[in-house]
MIGU-565856 format. One record per residue (C-alpha): x, y, z. Coordinates in steps of 0.5 Angstrom, whole numbers, plus 500, padded with zeros to 3 digits. Layout:
BEGIN
XYZ...
REM end
This chain:
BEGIN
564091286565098288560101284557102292561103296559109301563113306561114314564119319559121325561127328561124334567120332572126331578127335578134337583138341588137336591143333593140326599144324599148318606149315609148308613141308613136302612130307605127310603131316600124319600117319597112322599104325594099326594103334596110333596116329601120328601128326604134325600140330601148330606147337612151336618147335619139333612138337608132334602129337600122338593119338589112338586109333580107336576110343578108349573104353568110355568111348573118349580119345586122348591126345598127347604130344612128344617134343621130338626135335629142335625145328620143325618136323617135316615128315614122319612115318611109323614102320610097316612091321612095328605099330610103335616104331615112330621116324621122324625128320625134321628141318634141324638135320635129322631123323629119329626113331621113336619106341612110343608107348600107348597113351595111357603111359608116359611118353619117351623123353630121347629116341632110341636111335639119332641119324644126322645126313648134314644134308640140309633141311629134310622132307621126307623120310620113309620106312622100306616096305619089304626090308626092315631097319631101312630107311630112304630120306629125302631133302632138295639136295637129294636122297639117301637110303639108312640103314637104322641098325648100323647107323650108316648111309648104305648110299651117297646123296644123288642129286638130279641134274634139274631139281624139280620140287617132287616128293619121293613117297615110295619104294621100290624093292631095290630103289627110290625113284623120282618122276619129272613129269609133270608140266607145272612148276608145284609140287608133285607126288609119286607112288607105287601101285599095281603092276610095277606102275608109278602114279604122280599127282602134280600140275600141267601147264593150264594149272590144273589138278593132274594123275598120270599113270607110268610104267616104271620100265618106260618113263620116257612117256606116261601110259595116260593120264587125267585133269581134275580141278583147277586149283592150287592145292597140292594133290596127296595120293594114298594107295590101298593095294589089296583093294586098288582103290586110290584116295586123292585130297588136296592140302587145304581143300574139303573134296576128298575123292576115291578112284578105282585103278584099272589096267586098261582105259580108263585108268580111274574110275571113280568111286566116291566124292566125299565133301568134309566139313572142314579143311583137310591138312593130311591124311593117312590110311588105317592099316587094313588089319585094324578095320572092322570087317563086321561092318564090310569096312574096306578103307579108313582114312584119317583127315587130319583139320586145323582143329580135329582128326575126322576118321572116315570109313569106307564101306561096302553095303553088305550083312556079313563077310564077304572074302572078296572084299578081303583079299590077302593083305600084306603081314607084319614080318619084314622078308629080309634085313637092310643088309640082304637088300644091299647086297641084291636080294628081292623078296616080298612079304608074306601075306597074312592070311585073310581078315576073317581069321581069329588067331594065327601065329606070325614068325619071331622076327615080328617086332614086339611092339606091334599088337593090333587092337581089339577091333582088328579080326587079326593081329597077327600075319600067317602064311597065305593061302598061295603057300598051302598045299592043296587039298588033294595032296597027301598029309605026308606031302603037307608034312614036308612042306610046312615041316615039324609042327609043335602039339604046343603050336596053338597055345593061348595066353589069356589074362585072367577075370580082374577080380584076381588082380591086384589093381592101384600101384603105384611109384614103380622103379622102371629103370632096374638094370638090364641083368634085372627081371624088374620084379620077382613072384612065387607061388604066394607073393609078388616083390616089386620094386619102388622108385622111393629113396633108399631102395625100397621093396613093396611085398603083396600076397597074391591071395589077397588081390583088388585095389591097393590103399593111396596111403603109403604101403610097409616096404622093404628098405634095404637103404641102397638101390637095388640091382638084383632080387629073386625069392628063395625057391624052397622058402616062399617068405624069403627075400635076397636082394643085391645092392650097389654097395656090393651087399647082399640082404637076406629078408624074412617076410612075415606070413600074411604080408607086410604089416609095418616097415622092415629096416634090419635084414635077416644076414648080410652077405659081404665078399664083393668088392664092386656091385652086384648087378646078378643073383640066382639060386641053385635050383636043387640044393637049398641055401646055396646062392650064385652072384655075378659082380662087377668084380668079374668075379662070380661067387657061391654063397651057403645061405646057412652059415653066411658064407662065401664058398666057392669064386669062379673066375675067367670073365672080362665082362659082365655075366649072366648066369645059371646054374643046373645040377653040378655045373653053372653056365655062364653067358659074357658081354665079351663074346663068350659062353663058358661052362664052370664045374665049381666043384672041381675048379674056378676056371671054366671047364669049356668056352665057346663063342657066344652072341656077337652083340654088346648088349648083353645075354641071358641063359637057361638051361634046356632039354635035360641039360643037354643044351643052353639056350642065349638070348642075346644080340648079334652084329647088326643089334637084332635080338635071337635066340640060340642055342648050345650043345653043353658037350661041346661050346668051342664048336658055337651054336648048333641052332638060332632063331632071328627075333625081332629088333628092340633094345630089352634082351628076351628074358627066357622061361624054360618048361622041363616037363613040356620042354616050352620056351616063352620069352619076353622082355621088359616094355614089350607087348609080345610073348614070344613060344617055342617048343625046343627039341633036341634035334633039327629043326630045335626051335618049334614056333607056337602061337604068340601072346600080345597083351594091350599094354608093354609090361614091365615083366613076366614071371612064371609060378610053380606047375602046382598053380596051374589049372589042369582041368582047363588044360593050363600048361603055365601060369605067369605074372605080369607086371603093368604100369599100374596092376599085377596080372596072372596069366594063364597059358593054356593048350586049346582041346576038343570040349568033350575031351577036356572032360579027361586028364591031358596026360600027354601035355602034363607028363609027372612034374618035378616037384621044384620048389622042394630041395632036393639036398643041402648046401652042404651036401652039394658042396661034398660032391652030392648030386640030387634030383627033385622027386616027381609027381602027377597032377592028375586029380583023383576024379580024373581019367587020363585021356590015354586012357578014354574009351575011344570015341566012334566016328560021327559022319558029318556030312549026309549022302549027296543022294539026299541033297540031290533028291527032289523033294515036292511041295506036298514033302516040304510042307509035311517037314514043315509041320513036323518042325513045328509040331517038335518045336513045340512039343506035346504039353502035358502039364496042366495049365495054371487055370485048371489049378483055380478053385471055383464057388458052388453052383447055387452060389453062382446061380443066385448071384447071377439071378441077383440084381445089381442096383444102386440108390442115391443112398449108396452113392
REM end
């Protein structure tokens, strides 16, 4: 199959301004995610640089570097389920993992987590392809395997009792393993490939270049074994397992060869023998999800020179898709955590089904930050075809094997044209506090927050989108730093901000936007006697606002009159809160859920246990009020989502979902009509889907959304702001870097079909961003529900009630395809394709249309001669 397969690197595509480095190390001097492309550079110190898999839209690579360590970086490995998770090790002790960001963002200054194996200089570190948050490390004392969520060595160092120079470059399922079989005194390599075999590259005792291929349950002798050149460039072995392809180069050396591993003799077959222009330093594989298929793309390597990255593609001479070029390939959802591995679980990850597939939806533990590019066919890993049931099995027998499934489950987010953004901003405060959403929207404006002394609050209408003016833009200056801001839900012009001098400023915005400064707000609210980091209005009765202080107090405010009327106490840590109807829920740092009815008391009314992880929470309410959904933290520092029965807290969750592991808490957005769940936090590239329903299995994974760039936030409008016709069930903003986007979540229908009213995706809507009472009233003990309305538009027949569509076979009788036509029949169809192609061509033909002279006219002039004379000339 591979008989064929050639190699393509234009020049044009090399990313230049590198600077490769050129020390000695035992560890991979570049690696490469399904985004990005790690690799060492000749900087002096811990300086690794960072570029992108493919080109920016003007066809241009940037290159950046991030200083990682206090020495030099001997290895580094991006993690097999997070494009952005970055390890490195280096010879100053240590290992560090980094969140990196796109190139067009600015890069982290400190790693999110800090390892010290006081094990001397270190040489290798590597990711577990199967567990996630496991770590093995290597240094010539010996190994240690990490578990990166607890901070802790799940094993002691094992030093060989003759230490041969080899590099362990694989994992096994249970183990790291180093193979002493070579003959010569260099460095060796080991990895994994198919059938539980282990191959080494290494020397034999004439010097010469050698592979041998092993059995891992009998080392005491490899199974074969093949010299290649005599040289003293050590050998870097790459694997494809989907494609059982071996790429082999040597540090130093311009050959890079390419085998086919066989089960039998001989154990390489060699496919191609590419000669590079320059040097090789490193190379790396591209991960199979960001090739590019149109062009049968079957491997890219990344060769890492002095001065370029080269990528160098490899492909199979076909016109279109072939599926047995694609097998199944590995997912990005780890099978298991550090700690099932410890304690003796064997697990595999699940395929992702095929490269030809679109869309597909990847479980919640997928990290957030891994979004495939562009070009990649697939971005998101799914069940192989191995788990689906067959064809011939029943639609009740497939029911029972892949369980509930929500009508939501194929939701699509779509960022819309960008002639509604609102493009050019500039200066944003990133650094809001975690109780925070970063920035808050309504219906018809955006506040955003600025990293401008004095607290300062930029306002934008979202009927008037396109590029902002570099002058300095009216704000709102509230003279402190903001901790917490939300826009009244019954008043879109208004603004409530909390502060860290325990204030809360009330803003009236003027209709159309800002024209000039605002210094002097509205009212002040005083009564907390530390900072407020929390706000939330009541979603039911107007002027009636909810704030959590570091005061561990929580205190209700009646917005009319300034003052504060209720103040619930019983928390020992910071809060987040919600409130719904007549009761306010309440989720603490110190481990509890708690329930208040402020009316009747200051005390909480239920607690229960909560979300084991110090990071903090957040909570909303769900399915009618019945349940509390928390998205928090739990021991091991893993973001989930659970959920609560609001009848009875003492008794814990009733259900949880694993998420992924990142340091933003998930900030949920809960749908009442739908019941939809999305959730996202801030720096994430991934919206998470659920559908929520009162009974098991409660969480209903849908389809995710990934944009192409971590946001800053995600805040959802009214349901009136929804396109209907298009079948648009949410409509967001999102906060980048530099612009304000909408996005539209919309349920894909059959076209002809959308031509209806989707009834059953938009049930009558509440109409929540009209009061439903007063302050007051609430206070007196009344209890009042938004009225509701339809969005169906008057010209539009609900789908329930289209006239039902009769069934059109799709396929003929097999009697017309088995029937054997002859020559005199196919060329009959054949004229009578073309005659109806063309069809019968009653207009006149623009030269009929033309008037002519008379007849003697054209006699006499034809009759006529034609001289000329000197004269005439």
């Amino acid at each position: 199959m591979w008989g064929r397969v050639r190699t393509s690197r234009f020049r044009r595509d090399w990313i230049a301004n590198v600077r490769g480095g050129s020390f000695s190390s035992q560890g991979k001097h570049i690696k490469s995610s399904c985004s990005l492309v790690a690799f060492n550079t000749d900087q002096a110190g811990g300086m690794i640089g960072l570029s992108s898999v493919n080109a920016a839209s003007d066809g241009k690579w940037i290159v950046t570097q991030i200083s990682c360590h206090a020495d030099l970086v001997t290895d580094l490995d991006f993690s097999p389920f997070d494009d952005y998770l970055l390890a490195t090790c280096s010879a100053d002790e240590t290992v560090k993992l980094w969140r990196v960001c796109d190139l067009d963002q600015d890069q982290p200054n400190n790693a999110e987590v800090t390892l010290s194996t006081a094990d001397g200089r270190l040489e290798i570190v590597l990711f577990h392809p199967v567990a996630s948050g496991l770590l093995a490390v290597a240094s010539a004392r010996g190994v240690q395997v990490w578990d990166v969520t607890r901070d802790a060595a799940l094993t002691g160092k094992h030093t060989p009792s003759v230490f041969i120079p080899t590099t362990i470059t694989a994992l096994n399922t249970r183990f790291s393993l180093c193979v002493q079989g070579h003959q010569g005194n260099r460095d060796s390599r080991v990895l994994w490939v198919k059938d539980d075999n282990l191959l080494t590259t290494g020397f034999n005792q004439m010097r010469q270049q050698e592979v041998r291929l092993w059995d891992s349950r009998k080392l005491s002798s490899s199974l074969s074994s093949l010299s290649l050149a005599t040289s003293n460039a050590t050998l870097m072995p790459l694997f494809d397992p989907d494609s059982g392809l071996l790429i082999v180069s040597g540090n130093g050396e311009s050959v890079i060869d390419c085998f086919e591993v066989n089960s039998s003799e001989p154990f390489l077959s060699q496919v191609s023998h590419c000669l590079t222009d320059v040097l090789t330093r490193g190379v790396a594989l591209v991960p199979k999800l960001a090739l590019d298929v149109s062009c049968c793309e079957v491997l890219r390597l990344m060769q890492l020179t002095d001065n370029f990255i080269v990528p160098i593609s490899y492909q199979v001479p076909r016109k279109d898709f072939h599926v047995d070029l694609y097998p199944d390939t590995v997912g990005h959802t780890p099978a298991m955590t550090a700690e099932d591995w410890w304690k003796g679980e064997n697990k595999q990850v699940l395929n992702s089904s095929g490269l030809e597939a679109s869309t597909s939806s990847s479980p919640l533990s997928t990290p957030s930050s891994s979004a495939a590019p562009s070009r990649s066919p697939s971005s998101t890993s799914g069940l192989s075809s191995s788990f689906l049931p067959s064809p011939s099995q029943s639609s009740r027998a497939i029911h029972s094997m892949l369980g509930s499934s929500s009508k939501f489950r194929h939701i699509q987010g779509a960022v819309l044209h960008r002639d509604t953004h609102i493009t050019n901003l500039r200066g944003l405060h990133l650094t809001t506090p975690g109780e925070c959403d970063g920035f808050c929207a309504n219906g018809q404006c955006v506040a955003v927050p600025l990293a401008i002394a004095g607290g300062q609050i930029a306002v934008f209408e979202l009927s008037q989108p396109g590029k902002l003016p570099d002058t300095t833009l009216p704000t709102i200056q509230n003279s402190v730093n903001v901790a917490d801001f939300c826009w009244d839900p019954f008043d879109t012009h208004k603004l409530v901000v909390a502060g860290d001098d325990a204030k809360i400023r009330m803003w009236q915005i003027p209709k159309g936007g800002l024209t000039e400064t605002l210094t002097e707000p509205e009212r002040v609210l005083r009564g907390h006697t530390e900072k407020i980091y929390s706000i939330k209005f009541h979603p039911h009765a107007s002027s009636l606002l909810a704030s959590s202080s570091y005061d561990l107090t929580v205190r209700l405010w009646n917005l009319e009159t300034g003052e504060e009327v209720k103040r619930l106490s019983g928390h020992q840590d910071q809060v987040c809160l919600s409130v719904y109807g007549k009761l306010l829920a309440t989720v603490c740092k110190d481990g509890k859920v708690r329930l208040y009815d402020p009316r009747k008391s200051t005390l909480p009314v239920q607690e229960g246990p909560g979300p084991e992880g110090q990071r903090g929470a957040r909570v909303v309410w769900v399915c009618d009020g019945k349940y509390l959904l928390v998205s928090g933290f739990d021991s091991r520092s893993e973001r989930q989502l659970y959920l609560f029965s609001a009848e009875s807290l003492a008794s814990g969750s009733v259900a949880s979902a694993p998420a992924d592991v990142s340091p933003s808490t998930l900030i949920p957005f809960y749908d009442p009509d739908t019941s939809v769940l999305i959730l996202t936090g801030k720096g994430d590239t991934r919206v998470y889907i659920y559908e929520i329903v009162p009974e098991a299995p409660y969480f209903m994974e849908c389809s995710s959304f990934h944009s192409s760039e971590p946001h800053k936030g995600l805040c959802f409008l009214p349901k009136a702001e929804c396109d209907v016709c298009d079948v648009e069930v949410a409509r967001a903003i999102r906060l980048g870097k530099t612009t304000i986007e909408p996005v539209a979540f919309r349920v894909p229908r059959v076209k002809v079909r959308k031509e209806f009213f989707q009834d059953d995706v938009f049930p009558e809507t509440a109409v929540w961003w009209e009061a439903a009472l007063t302050a007051a009233a609430w206070l007196s003990g009344s209890n009042g529900q938004h009225r509701k309305i339809s969005l169906r538009p008057k010209d539009m027949m609900p789908v329930s009630e289209a006239p039902k569509e009769a069934p059109v076979r799709k396929y003929l009788p097999s009697s017309v395809y088995l029937e054997e036509k002859t020559d005199e029949q196919k060329k009959e169809e054949l004229l009578s394709a073309m005659v109806a192609k063309l069809g019968n061509r009653e207009d006149p033909l623009p030269q009929e249309s033309y008037e002519g002279v008379d007849e003697d006219e054209w006699v006499s002039k034809e009759l006529t001669p034609q001289t000329h004379t000197p004269d005439d000339s």
